[in-house]
C-alpha atoms as a printed R data frame, in Angstrom:
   type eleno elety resid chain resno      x       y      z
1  ATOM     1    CA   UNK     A     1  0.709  21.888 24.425
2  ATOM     2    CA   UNK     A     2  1.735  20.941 20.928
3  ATOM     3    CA   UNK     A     3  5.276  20.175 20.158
4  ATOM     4    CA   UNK     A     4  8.026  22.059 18.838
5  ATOM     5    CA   UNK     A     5  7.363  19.826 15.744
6  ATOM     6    CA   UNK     A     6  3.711  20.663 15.609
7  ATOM     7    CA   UNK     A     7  4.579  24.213 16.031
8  ATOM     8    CA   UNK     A     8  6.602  24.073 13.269
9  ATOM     9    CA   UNK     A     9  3.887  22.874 11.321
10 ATOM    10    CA   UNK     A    10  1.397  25.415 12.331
11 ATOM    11    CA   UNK     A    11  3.823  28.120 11.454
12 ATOM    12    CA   UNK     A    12  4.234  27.140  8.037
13 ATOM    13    CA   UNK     A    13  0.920  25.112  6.883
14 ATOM    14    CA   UNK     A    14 -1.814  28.120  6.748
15 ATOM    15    CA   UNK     A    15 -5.751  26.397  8.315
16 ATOM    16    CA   UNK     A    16 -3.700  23.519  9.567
17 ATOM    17    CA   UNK     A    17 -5.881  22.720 12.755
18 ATOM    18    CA   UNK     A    18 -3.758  22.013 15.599
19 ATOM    19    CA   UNK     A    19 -4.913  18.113 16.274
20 ATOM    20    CA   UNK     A    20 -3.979  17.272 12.870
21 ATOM    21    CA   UNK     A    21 -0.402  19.347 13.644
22 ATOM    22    CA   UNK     A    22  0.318  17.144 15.898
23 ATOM    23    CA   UNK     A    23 -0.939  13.850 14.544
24 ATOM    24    CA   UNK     A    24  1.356  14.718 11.711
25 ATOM    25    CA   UNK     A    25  4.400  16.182 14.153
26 ATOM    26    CA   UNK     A    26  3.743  12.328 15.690
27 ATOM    27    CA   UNK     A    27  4.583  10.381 12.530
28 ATOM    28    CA   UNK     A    28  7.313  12.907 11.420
29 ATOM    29    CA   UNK     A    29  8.669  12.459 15.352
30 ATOM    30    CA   UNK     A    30  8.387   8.741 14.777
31 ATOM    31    CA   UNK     A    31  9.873   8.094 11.249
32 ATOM    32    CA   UNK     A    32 12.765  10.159 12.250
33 ATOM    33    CA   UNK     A    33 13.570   7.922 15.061
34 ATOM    34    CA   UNK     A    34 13.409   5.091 12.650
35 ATOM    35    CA   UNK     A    35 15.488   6.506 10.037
36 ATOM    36    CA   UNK     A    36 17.962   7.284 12.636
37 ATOM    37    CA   UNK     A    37 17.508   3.396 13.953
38 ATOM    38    CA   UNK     A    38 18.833   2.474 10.447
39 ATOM    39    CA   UNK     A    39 15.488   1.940  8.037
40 ATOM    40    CA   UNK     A    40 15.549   2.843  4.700
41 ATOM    41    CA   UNK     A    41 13.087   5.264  3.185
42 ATOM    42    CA   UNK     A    42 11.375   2.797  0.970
43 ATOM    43    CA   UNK     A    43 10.662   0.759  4.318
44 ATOM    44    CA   UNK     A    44  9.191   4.588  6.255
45 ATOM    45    CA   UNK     A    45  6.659   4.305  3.032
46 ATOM    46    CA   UNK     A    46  5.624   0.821  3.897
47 ATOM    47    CA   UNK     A    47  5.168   1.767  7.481
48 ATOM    48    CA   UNK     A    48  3.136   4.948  6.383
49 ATOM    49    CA   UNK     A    49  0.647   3.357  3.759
50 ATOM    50    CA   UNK     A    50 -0.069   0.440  6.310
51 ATOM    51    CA   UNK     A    51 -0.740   2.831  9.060
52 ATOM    52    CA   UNK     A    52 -3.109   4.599  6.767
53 ATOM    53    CA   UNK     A    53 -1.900   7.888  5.963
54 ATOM    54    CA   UNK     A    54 -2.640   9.368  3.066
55 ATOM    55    CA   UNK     A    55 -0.404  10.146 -0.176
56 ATOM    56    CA   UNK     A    56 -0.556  14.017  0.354
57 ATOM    57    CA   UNK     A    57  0.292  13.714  4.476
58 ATOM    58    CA   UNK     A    58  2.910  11.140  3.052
59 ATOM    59    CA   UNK     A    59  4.467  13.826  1.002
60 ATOM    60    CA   UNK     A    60  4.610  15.850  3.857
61 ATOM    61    CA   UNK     A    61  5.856  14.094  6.262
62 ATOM    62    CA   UNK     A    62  8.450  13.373  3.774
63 ATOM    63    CA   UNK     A    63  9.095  16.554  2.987
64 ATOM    64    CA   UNK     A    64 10.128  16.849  6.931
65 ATOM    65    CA   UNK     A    65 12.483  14.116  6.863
66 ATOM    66    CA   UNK     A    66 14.562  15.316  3.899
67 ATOM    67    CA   UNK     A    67 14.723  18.702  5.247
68 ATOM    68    CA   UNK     A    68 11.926  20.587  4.843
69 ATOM    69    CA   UNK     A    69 13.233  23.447  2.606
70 ATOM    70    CA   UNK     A    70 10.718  24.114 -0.203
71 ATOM    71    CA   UNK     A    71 12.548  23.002 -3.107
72 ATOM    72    CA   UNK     A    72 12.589  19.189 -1.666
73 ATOM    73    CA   UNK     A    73  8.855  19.342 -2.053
74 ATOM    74    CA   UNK     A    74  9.580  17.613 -5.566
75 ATOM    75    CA   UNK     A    75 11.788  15.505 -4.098
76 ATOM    76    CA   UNK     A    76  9.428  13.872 -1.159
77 ATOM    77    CA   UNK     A    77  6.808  13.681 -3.634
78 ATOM    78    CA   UNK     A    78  8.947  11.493 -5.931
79 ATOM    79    CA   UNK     A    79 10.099   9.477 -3.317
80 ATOM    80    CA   UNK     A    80  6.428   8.736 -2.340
81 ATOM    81    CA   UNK     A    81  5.175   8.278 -5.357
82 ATOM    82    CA   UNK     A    82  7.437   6.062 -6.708
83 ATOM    83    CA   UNK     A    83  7.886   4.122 -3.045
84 ATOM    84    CA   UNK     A    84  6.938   0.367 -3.692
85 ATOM    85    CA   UNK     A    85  4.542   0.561 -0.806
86 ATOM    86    CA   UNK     A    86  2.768   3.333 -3.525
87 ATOM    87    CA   UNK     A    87  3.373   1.712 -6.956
88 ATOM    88    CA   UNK     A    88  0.519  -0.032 -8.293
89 ATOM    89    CA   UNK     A    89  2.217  -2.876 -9.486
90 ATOM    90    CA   UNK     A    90  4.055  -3.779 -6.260
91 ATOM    91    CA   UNK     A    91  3.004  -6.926 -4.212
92 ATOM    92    CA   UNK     A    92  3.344  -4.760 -1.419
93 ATOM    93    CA   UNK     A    93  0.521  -2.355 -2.671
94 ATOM    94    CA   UNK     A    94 -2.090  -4.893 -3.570
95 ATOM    95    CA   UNK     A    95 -4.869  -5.585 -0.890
96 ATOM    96    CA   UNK     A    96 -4.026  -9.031  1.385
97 ATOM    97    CA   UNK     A    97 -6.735 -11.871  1.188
């Protein structure tokens, strides 16, 4: 039974398949809990780039945790984009030895 998050997500993402709903309703679930546990935003970007997750499920998982009305869509894709776990130049970004 997906959750009310994943449901969500399936209500408003059109051929969203229902395993990646709630992969994604996971991470969203998740990063909440750590923003409410006191982590900053720039540290949710570390922790999504180093679990894997790509930019464009970054964006929208972002887009979730600034409250997901449509005109923040600009908003969570700045804040990914310009993350230091994103930016090219960051020490953070570049692959470990």
């Amino acid at each position: 039974m997906p959750s009310p998050t994943a449901e969500e997500l399936l209500a408003s993402i059109g051929g969203l398949s229902p395993e990646l709903a709630q992969q994604t309703a996971d991470r969203i679930d998740e990063c909440r809990a750590l923003l409410a546990a006191g982590i900053d935003m720039d540290a949710i970007q570390q922790h999504l780039k180093d679990e894997g997750v790509p930019l464009m499920h970054a964006v929208l998982i972002t887009t979730r945790l600034i409250d997901c009305h449509p005109s923040n869509l600009k908003a969570a894709r700045e804040i990914v984009e310009c993350s230091p776990a994103r930016t090219p130049d960051s020490a953070l970004s570049r692959p470990r030895n």
